[in-house]
C-alpha positions in Angstrom: 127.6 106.2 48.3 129.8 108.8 50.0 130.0 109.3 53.9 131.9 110.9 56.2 134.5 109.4 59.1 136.5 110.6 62.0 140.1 110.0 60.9 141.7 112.4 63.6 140.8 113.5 67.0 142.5 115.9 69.2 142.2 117.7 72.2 144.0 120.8 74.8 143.2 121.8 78.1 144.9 124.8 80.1 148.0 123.7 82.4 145.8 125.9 85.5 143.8 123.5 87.5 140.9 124.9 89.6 140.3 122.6 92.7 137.4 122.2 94.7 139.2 122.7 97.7 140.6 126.2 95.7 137.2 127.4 95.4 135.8 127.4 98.9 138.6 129.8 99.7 137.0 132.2 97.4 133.2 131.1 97.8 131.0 129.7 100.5 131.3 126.2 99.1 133.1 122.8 99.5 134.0 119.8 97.8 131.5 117.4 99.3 128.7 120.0 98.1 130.1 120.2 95.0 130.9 116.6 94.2 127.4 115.9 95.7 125.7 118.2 92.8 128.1 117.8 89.9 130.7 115.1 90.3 132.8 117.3 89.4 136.6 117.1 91.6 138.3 120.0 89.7 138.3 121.8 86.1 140.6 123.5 84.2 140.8 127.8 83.6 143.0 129.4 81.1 146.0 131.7 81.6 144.2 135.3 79.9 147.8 136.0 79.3 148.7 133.1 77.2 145.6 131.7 76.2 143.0 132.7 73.6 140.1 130.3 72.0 141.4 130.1 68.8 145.0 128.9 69.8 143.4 126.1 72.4 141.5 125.2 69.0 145.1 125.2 67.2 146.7 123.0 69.5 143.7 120.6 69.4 143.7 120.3 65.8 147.7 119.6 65.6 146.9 117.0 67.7 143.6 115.6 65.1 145.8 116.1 62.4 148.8 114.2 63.6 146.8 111.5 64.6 145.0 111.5 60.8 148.3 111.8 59.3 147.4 115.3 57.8 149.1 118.7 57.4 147.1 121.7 57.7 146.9 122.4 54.4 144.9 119.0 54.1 142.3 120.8 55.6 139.1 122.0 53.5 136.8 123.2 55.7 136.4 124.6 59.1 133.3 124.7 61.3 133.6 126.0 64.7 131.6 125.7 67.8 131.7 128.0 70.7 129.9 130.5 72.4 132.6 132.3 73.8 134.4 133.8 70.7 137.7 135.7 71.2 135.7 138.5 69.8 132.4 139.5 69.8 132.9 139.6 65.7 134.3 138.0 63.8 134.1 134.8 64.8 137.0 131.9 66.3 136.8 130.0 63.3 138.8 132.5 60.6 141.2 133.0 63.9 141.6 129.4 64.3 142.2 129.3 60.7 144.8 132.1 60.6 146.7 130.2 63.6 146.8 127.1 61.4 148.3 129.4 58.3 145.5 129.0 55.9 144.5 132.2 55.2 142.4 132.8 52.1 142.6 128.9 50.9 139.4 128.0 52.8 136.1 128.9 54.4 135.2 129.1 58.2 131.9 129.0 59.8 130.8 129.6 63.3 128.2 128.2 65.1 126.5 129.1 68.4 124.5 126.2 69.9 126.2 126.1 72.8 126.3 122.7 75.1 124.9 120.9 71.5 127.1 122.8 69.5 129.7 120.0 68.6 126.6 117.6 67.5 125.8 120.4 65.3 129.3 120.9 63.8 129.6 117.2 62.9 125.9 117.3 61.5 126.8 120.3 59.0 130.4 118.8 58.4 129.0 115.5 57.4 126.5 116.9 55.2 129.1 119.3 53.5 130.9 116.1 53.0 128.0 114.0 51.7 127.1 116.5 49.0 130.5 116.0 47.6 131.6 119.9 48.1 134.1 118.7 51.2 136.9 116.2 51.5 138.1 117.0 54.7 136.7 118.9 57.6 137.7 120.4 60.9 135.2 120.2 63.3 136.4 121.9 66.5 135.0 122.6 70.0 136.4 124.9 72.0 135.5 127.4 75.3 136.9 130.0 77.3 134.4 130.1 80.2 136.1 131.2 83.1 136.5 135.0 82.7 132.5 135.4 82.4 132.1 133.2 85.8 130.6 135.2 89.0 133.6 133.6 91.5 131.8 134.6 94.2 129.5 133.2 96.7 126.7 134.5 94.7 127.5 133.2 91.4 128.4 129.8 92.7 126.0 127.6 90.8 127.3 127.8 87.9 131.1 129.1 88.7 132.0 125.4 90.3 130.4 123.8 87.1 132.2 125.3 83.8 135.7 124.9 82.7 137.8 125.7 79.6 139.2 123.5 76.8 139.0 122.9 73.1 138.7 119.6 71.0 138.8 118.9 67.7 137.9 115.8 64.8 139.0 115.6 61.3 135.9 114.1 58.9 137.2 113.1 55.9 135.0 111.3 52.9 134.9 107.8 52.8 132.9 104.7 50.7 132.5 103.2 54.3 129.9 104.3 56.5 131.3 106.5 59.5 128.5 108.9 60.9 125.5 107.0 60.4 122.8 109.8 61.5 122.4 113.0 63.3 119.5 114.4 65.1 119.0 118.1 66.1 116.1 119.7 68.2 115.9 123.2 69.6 113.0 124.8 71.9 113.5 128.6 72.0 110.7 129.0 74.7 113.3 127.9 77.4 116.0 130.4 76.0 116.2 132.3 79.2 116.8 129.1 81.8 120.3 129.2 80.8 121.8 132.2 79.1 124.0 135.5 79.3 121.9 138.3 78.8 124.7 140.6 77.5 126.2 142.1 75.3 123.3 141.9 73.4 122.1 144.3 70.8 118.6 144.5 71.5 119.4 146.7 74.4 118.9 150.9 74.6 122.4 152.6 73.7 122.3 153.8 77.3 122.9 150.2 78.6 125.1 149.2 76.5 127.7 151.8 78.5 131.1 151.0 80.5 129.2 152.3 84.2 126.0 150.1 83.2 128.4 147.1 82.0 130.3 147.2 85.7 127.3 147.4 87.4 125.1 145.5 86.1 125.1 141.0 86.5 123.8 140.6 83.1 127.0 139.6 81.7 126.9 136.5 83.9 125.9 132.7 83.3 121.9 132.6 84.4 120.6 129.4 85.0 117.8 127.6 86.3 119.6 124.1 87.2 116.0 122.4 88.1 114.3 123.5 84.4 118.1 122.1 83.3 117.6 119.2 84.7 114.5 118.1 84.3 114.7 118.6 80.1 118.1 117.3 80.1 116.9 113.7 81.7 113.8 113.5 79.3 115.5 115.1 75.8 118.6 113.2 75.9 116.9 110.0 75.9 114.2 110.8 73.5 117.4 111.6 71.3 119.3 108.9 71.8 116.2 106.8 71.2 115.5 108.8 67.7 119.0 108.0 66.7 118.6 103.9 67.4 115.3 104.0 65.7 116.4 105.6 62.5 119.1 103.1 62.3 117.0 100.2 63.0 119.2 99.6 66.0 119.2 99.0 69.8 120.5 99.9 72.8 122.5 96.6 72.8 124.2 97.8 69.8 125.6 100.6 71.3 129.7 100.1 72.2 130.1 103.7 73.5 128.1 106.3 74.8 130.1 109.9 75.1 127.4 112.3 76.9 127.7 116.0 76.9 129.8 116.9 80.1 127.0 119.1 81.9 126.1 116.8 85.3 127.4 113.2 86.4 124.3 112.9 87.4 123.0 113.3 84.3 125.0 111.2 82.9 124.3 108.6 85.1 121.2 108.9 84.9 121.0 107.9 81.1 123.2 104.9 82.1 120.7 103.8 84.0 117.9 104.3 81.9 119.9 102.6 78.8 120.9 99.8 80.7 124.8 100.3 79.9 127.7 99.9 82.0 130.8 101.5 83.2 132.9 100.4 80.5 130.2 101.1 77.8 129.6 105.3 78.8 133.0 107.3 78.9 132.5 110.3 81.6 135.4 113.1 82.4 133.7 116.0 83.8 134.9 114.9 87.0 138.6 116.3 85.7 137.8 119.3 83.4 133.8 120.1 84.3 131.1 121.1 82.0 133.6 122.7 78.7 130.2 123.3 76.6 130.9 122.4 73.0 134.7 121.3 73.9 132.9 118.5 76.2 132.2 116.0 73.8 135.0 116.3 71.6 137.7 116.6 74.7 136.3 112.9 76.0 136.1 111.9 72.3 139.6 112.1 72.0 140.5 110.8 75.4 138.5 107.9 75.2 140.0 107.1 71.7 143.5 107.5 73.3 143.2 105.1 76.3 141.6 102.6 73.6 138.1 102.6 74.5 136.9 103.2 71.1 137.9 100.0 68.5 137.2 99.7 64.9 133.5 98.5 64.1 132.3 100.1 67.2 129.3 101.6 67.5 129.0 105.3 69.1 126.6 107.7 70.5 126.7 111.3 71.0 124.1 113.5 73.2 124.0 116.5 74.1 121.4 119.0 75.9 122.0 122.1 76.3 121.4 126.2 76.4 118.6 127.2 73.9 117.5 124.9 75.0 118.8 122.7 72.5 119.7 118.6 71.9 121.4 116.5 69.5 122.4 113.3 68.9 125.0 111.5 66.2 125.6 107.3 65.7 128.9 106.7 64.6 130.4 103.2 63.0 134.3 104.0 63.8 
């Protein structure tokens, strides 16, 4: 039978890092209230002059492919989650593929599932790869949040949560089993906890206009953290549990769990709830915030790196986010 495995992983984060201490300068905030809420110490924001998301997504994948023993040219497939494209069309995933000098030898699909979206990548990687059509896929995460954040006092919910990063896997087919399952849920009634409103089509020509577009807040992050929350605790352990289940596994089992990077407290939460400890749930939002779909593949690749991921182990991924949607994906590394 054929499967799919992670043979590369890779990560980049901007050289700019946004300190707590930074941001109550510019906001009526301060570290204890934001390490109280988050856990998160600092993130990191990109450079507008040097970076772009496609070229964070480039370094990344050097990194993935390195590691795999790859050249680009190795590469079959891309699938790329973000929802903050470079442009508002086309999509990162043909400018991540012209940065890595592949034009016209392969396809590139962009996805849009937000805080889930990296689950969602692997899932449609590994079934490319299953179906025999794919050797080797790119999977890549990657955000440039901080140039859509309200820094202001008003906006500072969500402008002390979001950061900017990109990370990237390589699958590549195998006879051995690597992802084992993935799990993907979405409940559009919630759409409007956590979303930016614009720029979206549906709007009167006489909105869409540069005085309306200064004036106006709906190009902002919108949330509503409690809503957030309180889905968050419930879906990402009814996911996590679906995921076992199919498997005819246990918690026990599980070596590694690597949580989207929305909340430590979320995070810790599930910990709880699962019975796992420090060693066995790999956290780093406390050093680049919530990075959406670059979350989960930036600690991927970190974890990996300082050796917390070993051959034969088993890992989870979960993720809740904007939609709202949730996902999950057991991997035997």
């Amino acid at each position: 039978m054929r499967y799919s495995r992670i043979i590369g992983l890779g990560h980049h984060v901007p050289d700019k890092v946004i300190t707590n201490d930074y941001l109550s300068t510019v906001m009526d905030t301060n570290d204890a209230w934001i390490v109280e809420r988050t856990g998160i110490h600092e993130r990191r924001w990109v450079d507008p002059a040097q970076d772009t998301v496609a070229n964070m997504a480039a370094k990344a994948t050097r990194m993935a492919l390195e590691r795999a023993r790859l050249k680009e040219t190795d590469i079959d497939f891309i699938v790329f989650a973000t929802i903050t494209p470079d442009y508002f069309f086309p999509g990162s995933g043909v400018l991540l593929q012209r940065e890595l000098g592949l034009d016209g030898r392969i396809a590139a699909l962009d996805i849009r599932n937000a805080c889930s979206g990296f689950i969602y990548a692997v899932s449609i990687a590994d079934q490319f790869i299953k179906s025999g059509m794919y050797k080797n896929v790119l999977v890549v995460g990657a955000e440039i949040q901080s140039t859509a954040l309200d820094i202001s006092t008003r906006g500072r919910n969500t402008a002390v949560i979001f950061g900017d990063g990109a990370g990237a896997v390589i699958l590549q087919a195998s006879d051995k089993p690597g992802v084992l399952s993935t799990h993907l849920h979405s409940d559009g009634r919630f759409a409007e906890e956590l979303y930016i409103k614009d720029p979206g089509s549906s709007r009167p020509h006489s909105e869409r206009q540069p005085d309306q577009i200064l004036d106006t807040t709906t190009f902002k992050v919108v949330m509503n953290g409690n809503q957030v929350f309180k889905h968050a605790v419930v879906r990402f352990m009814e996911v996590i549990q679906e995921a076992l289940e199919a498997n005819s596994l246990r918690k026990e089992d599980i070596n590694l769990l690597v949580p989207h990077q929305a909340n430590l407290r979320i995070s810790q939460y599930i910990q709880e709830k699962l019975e796992l400890s420090d060693a066995q749930v790999y956290n780093n939002i406390m050093r680049y915030g919530n990075t959406t779909a670059a979350s989960i593949p930036i600690a991927l690749s970190e974890a990996w790196a300082e050796g917390k991921i070993k051959e034969n182990d088993l890992i989870c991924l979960a993720a809740f986010g904007s939609g709202f949607t949730w996902a999950s994906a057991l991997i035997r590394w």
